[in-house]
ROZANU-266939 format. One record per residue (C-alpha): residue number from 1; residue in one letter; x, y, z. Coordinates in Angstrom, 1 decimal, always signed. Layout:
BEGIN
k r x y z
NUM a X Y Z;
...
END
This chain:
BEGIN
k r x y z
1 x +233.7 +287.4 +151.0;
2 x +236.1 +290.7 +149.9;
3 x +234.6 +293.7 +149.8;
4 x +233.5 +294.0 +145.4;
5 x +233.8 +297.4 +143.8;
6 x +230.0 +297.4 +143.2;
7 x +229.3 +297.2 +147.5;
8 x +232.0 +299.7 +147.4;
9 x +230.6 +302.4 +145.6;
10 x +226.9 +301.7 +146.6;
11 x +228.3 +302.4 +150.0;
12 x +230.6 +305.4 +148.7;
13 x +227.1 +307.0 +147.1;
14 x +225.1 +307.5 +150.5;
15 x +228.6 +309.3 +151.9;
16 x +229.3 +311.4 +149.4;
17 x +227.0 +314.4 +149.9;
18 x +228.6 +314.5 +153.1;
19 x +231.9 +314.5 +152.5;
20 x +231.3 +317.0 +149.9;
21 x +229.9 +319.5 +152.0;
22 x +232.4 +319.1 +154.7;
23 x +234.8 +319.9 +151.7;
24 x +233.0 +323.1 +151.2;
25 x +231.6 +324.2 +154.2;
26 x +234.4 +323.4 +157.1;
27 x +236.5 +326.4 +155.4;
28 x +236.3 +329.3 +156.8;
29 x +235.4 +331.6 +153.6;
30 x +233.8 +328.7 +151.5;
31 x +231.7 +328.7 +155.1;
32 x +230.7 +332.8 +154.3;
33 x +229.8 +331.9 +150.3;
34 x +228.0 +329.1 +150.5;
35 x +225.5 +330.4 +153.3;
36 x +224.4 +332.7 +150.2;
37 x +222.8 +331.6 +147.0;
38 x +225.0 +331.8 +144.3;
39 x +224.7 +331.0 +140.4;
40 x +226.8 +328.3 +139.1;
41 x +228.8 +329.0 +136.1;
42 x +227.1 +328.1 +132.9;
43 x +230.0 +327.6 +130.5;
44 x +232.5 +329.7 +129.2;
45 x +236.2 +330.2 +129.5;
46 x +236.1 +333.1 +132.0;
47 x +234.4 +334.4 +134.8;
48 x +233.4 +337.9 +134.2;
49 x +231.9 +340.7 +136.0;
50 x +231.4 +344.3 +134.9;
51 x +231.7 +347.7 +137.0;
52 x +231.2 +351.1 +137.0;
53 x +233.8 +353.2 +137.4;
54 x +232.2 +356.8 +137.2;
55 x +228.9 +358.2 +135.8;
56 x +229.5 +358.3 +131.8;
57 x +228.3 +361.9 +130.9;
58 x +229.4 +365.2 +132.7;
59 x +226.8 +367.9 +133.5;
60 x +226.5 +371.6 +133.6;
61 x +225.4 +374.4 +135.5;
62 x +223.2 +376.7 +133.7;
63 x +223.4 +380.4 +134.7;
64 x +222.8 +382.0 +131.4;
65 x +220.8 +380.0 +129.3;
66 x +223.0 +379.4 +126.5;
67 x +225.6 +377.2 +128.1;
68 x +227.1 +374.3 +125.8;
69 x +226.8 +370.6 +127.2;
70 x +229.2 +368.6 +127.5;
71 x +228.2 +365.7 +125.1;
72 x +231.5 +363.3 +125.6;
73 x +230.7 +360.3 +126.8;
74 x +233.4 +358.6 +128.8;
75 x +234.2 +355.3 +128.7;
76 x +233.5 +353.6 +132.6;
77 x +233.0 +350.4 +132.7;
78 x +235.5 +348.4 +132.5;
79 x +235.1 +344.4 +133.4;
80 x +236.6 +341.6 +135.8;
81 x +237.8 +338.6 +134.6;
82 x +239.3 +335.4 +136.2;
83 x +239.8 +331.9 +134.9;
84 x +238.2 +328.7 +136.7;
85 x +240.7 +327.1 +137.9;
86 x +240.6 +323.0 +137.3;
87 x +241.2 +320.7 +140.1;
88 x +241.9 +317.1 +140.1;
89 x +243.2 +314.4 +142.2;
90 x +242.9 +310.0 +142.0;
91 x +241.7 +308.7 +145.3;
92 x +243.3 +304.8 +145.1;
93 x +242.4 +302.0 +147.4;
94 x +244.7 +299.3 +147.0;
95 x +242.9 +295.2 +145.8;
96 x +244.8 +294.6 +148.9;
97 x +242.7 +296.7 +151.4;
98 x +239.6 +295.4 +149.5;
99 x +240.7 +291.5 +149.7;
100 x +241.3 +291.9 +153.3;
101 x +237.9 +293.3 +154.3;
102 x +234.2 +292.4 +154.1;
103 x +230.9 +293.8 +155.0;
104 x +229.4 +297.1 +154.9;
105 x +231.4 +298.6 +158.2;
106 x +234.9 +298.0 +156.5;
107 x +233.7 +299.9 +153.4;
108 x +232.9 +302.7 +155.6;
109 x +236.2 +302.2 +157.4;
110 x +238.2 +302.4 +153.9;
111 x +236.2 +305.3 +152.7;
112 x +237.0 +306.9 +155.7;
113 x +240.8 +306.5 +155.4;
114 x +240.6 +307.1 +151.7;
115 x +238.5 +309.3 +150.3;
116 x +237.2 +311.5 +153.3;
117 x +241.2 +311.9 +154.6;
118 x +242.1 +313.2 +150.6;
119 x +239.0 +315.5 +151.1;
120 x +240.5 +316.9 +154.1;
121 x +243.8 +317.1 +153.4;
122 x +242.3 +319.1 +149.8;
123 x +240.0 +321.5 +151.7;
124 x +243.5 +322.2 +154.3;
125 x +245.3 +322.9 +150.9;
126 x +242.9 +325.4 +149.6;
127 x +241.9 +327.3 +152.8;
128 x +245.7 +328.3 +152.8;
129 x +246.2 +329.2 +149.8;
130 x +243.1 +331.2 +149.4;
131 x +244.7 +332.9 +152.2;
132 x +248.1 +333.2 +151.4;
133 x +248.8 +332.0 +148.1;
134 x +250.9 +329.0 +149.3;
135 x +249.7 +325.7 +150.2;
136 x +249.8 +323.2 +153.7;
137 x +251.2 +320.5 +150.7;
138 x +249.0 +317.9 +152.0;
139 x +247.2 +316.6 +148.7;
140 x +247.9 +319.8 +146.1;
141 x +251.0 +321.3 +146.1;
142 x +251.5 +325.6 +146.1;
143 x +251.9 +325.2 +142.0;
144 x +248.8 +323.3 +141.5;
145 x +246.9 +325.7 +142.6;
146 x +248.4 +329.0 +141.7;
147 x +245.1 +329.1 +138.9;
148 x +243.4 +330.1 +141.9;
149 x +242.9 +333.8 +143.2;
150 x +244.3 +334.4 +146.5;
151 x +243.4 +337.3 +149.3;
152 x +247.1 +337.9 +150.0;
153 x +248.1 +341.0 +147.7;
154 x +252.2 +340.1 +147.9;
155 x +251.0 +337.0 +146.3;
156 x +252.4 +337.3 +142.2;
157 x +252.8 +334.2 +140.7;
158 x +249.4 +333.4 +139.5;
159 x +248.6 +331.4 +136.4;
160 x +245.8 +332.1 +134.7;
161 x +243.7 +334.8 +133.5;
162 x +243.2 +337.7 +136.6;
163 x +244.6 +335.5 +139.3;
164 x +248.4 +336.7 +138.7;
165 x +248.3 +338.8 +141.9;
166 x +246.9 +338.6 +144.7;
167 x +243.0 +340.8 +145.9;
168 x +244.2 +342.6 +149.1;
169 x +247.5 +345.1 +148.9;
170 x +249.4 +346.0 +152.1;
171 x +249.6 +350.0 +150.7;
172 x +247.9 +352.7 +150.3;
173 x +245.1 +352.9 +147.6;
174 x +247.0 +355.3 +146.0;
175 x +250.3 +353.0 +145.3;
176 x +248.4 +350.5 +144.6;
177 x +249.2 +349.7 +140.7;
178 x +249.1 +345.7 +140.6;
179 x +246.9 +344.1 +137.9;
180 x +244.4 +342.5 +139.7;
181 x +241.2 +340.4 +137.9;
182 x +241.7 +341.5 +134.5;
183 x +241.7 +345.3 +135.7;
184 x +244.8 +347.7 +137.0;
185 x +244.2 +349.2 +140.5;
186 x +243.5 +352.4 +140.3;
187 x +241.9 +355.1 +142.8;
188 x +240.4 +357.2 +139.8;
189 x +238.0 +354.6 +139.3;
190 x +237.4 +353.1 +142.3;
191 x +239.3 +349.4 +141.9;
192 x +241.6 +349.4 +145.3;
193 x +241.1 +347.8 +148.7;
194 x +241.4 +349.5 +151.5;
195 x +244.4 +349.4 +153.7;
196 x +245.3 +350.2 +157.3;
197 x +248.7 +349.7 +159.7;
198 x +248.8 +349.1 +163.4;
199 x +252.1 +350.3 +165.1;
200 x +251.6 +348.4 +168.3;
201 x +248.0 +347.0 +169.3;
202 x +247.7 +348.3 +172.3;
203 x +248.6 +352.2 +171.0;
204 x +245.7 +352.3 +167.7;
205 x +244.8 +348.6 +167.3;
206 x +240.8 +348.7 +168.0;
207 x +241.2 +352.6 +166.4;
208 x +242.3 +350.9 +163.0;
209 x +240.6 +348.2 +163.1;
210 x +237.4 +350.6 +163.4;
211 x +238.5 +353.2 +160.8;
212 x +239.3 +350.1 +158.1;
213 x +235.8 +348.8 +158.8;
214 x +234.6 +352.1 +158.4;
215 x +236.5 +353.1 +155.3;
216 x +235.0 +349.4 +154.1;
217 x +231.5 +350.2 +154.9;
218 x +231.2 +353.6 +153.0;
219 x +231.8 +351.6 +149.6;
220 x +228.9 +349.3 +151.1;
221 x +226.4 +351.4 +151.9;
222 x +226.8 +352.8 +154.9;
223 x +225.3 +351.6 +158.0;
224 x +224.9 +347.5 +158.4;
225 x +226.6 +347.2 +155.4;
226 x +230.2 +347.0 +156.1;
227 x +232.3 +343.6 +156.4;
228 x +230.8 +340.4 +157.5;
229 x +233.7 +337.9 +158.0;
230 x +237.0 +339.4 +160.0;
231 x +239.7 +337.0 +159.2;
232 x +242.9 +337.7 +161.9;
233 x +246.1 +335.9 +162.0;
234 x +246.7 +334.2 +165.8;
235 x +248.5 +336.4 +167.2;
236 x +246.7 +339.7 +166.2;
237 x +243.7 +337.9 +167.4;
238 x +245.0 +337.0 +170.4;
239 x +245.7 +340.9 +171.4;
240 x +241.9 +341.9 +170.0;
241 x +240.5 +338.9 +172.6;
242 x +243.0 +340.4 +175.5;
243 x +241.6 +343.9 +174.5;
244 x +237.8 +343.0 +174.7;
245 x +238.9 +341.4 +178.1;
246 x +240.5 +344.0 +179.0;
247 x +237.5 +346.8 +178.7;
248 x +236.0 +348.8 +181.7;
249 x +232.2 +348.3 +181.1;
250 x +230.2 +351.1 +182.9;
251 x +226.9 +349.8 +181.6;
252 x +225.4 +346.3 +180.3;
253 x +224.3 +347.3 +177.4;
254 x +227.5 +346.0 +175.4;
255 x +227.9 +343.0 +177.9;
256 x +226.7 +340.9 +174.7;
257 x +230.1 +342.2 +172.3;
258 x +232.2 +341.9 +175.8;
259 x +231.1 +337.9 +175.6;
260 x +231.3 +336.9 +172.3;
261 x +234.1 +337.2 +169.1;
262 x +232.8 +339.8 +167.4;
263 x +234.1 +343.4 +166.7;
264 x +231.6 +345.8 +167.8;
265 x +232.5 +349.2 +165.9;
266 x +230.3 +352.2 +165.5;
267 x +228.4 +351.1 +161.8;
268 x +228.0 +347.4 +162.2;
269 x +229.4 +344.3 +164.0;
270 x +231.4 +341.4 +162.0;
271 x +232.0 +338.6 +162.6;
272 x +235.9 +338.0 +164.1;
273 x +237.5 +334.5 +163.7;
274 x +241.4 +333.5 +163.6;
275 x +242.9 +330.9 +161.4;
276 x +246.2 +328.6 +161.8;
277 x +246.2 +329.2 +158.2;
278 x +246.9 +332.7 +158.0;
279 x +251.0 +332.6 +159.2;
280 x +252.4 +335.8 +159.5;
281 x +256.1 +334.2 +159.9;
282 x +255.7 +332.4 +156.6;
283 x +258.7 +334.7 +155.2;
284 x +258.1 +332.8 +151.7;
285 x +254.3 +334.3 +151.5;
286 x +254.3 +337.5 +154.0;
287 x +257.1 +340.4 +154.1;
288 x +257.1 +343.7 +155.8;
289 x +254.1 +345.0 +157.0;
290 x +252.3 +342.0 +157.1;
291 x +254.6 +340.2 +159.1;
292 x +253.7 +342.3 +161.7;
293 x +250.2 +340.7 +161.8;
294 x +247.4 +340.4 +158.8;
295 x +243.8 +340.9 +159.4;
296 x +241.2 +340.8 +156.1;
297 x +238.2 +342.3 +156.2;
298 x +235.9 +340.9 +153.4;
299 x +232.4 +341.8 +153.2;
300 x +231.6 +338.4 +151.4;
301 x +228.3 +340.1 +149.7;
302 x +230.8 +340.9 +146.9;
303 x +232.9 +337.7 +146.7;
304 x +232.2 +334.9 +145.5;
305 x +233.1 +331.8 +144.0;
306 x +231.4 +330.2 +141.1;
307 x +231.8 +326.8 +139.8;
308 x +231.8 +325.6 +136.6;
309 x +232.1 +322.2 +137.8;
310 x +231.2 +321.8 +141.7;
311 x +233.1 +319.1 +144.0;
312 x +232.2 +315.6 +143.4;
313 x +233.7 +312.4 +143.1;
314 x +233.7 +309.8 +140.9;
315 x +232.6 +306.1 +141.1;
316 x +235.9 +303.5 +142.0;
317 x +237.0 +301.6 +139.1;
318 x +239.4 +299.3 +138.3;
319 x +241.9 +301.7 +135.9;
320 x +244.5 +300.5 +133.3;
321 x +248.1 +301.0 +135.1;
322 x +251.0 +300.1 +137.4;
323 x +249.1 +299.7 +140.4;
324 x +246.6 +296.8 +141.7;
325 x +244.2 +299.5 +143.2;
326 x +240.4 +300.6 +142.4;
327 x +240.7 +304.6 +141.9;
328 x +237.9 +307.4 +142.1;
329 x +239.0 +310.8 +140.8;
330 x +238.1 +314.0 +142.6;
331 x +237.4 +317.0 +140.9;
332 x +236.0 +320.8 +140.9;
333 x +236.8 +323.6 +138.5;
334 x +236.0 +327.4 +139.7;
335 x +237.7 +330.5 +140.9;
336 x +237.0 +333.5 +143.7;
337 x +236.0 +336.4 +142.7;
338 x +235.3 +339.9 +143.9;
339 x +232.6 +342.3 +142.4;
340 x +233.7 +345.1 +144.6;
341 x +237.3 +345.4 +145.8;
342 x +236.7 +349.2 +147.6;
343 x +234.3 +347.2 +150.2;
344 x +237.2 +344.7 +151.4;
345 x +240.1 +345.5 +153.5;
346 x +243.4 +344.7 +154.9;
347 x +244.9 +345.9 +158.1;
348 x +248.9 +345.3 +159.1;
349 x +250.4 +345.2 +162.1;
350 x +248.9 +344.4 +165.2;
351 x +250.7 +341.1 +166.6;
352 x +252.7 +343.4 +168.4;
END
């Protein structure tokens, strides 16, 4: 007996809470947010998000008596806002397929070359592009998802309300001018990332590295506050892992940091991963600086990402059309955002 579209999506049901969470949770910055509770969106056509970009009243010193206050009230806040970003894609499995198999282990087995391969080749799509701002090409293309708000600051050709460029600028804070989430960078009120260049890792990497975590962490809150998730391209990560090899320990009582991928810096300890993803010779996404080697340093308390409509996938069913297939359609609708851009940072340089 062929497999019917009813033992098909019975079977589908218990899987897809897994595949779902793989979705979510095998990427490496969806792994950071969703390890922390966060609100889902509850309607609306933007996400938004207010800061403070100064105290709203001047004061006085009073050495006379009859000094004048200053009674202007100046306008501070000011408020991010970025567009949820929709997201869909038809999963088809082919009468064929169906016709050919029976039993609950070749449902599985089609589910597992359907469905869960689309899922992967999705959450491989996104994890780029969140990255970089261009796609792997797998299931969405770069222009499906340029509604979505990237880390990579040369990104600027988003769609979309706040996501036309990109979060993280490889300049100082003071040239930094882009329009980013609704608001235009600016040091005078505290909207700019902070930014870093390595000449050659071995001559200031680990110095940089520590001042941009440093530099991140005042804006946090000081001690235990700074970054969390240290995202490096290969190559820069492979000359931080020959560095930490490379240290002459005179006591144990860092042997722990030695062992292990983290950075160890004088205010905290993050965190260090690499990703495929992040390609520094991808001339069409990185230029200049950062093709010299990209490291982000994202303290994920002030990202996130909420969802008006969280991954899920629909039942199969057989859909009017040119093709003898039984069709479930992904979707998800959402957008990244960052509540505090002076806590994150970028750092060139340092593949060479």
């Amino acid at each position: 007996m062929s497999i019917s579209t009813e033992l098909l999506n019975t079977t589908f049901a218990d899987l897809r809470g897994p595949l779902v969470n793989s979705f979510v949770r095998s990427n490496e910055l969806f792994e950071a947010l969703n390890s922390k509770a966060r609100m889902p969106m509850e309607g609306g056509t933007k996400i938004e998000r207010s800061f403070s970009g100064g105290a709203p009243a001047r004061g006085v010193g009073v050495y006379v008596g009859d000094e004048l206050l200053n009674m202007t009230r100046r306008q501070q806040i000011r408020k991010y806002e970025v567009e949820p970003h929709r997201m869909v894609m038809a999963i088809n499995i082919p009468k064929r397929e169906l016709n050919q198999n029976s039993g609950k282990l070749a449902v599985i087995r089609l589910i597992e070359e359907y469905p869960q391969t689309a899922m992967e080749a999705a959450k491989a799509d996104l994890n780029k592009f969140l990255l970089t701002g261009a796609s792997r090409g797998l299931a969405f293309g770069s222009s499906e998802l340029y509604g979505l708000l990237t880390l990579n600051g040369q990104f600027s050709s988003g769609i979309g309300t706040g996501v036309t460029n990109g979060l993280l600028d490889f300049v100082a804070p003071a040239a930094q001018t882009d329009t980013v989430q609704g608001v235009d960078k600016s040091s005078s009120y505290f909207h700019f990332n902070q930014y870093n260049d390595i000449s050659s890792f071995g001559a200031n990497g680990i110095t940089q590295l520590r001042k941009t975590y440093r530099q991140c962490a005042h804006y946090a809150g000081g001690v235990g506050k700074g970054p969390d998730l240290v995202i490096m391209d290969d190559d820069t990560y492979t000359n931080f892992e020959d560095s930490r090899r490379d240290n002459v320990r005179v006591t144990l009582v860092d042997d722990k940091i030695d062992k292990s991928n983290t950075l160890g810096l004088s205010m905290g300890i993050a965190s260090v991963t690499s990703s495929i993803d992040l390609d520094r010779t991808d001339t069409s996404v990185f230029s200049g600086v950062a093709a010299d080697g990209i490291t982000y340093m994202l303290n994920t308390d002030y990202i996130e990402f909420p969802m008006l409509e969280a991954p899920n996938i629909s039942e199969f069913k057989e859909r009017v059309g040119d093709q003898d297939v039984v069709t479930a359609i992904f979707a998800m609708q959402g957008n990244m955002i960052c509540t505090k851009l002076v806590a994150q940072g970028v750092v060139s340089g340092g593949a060479v």
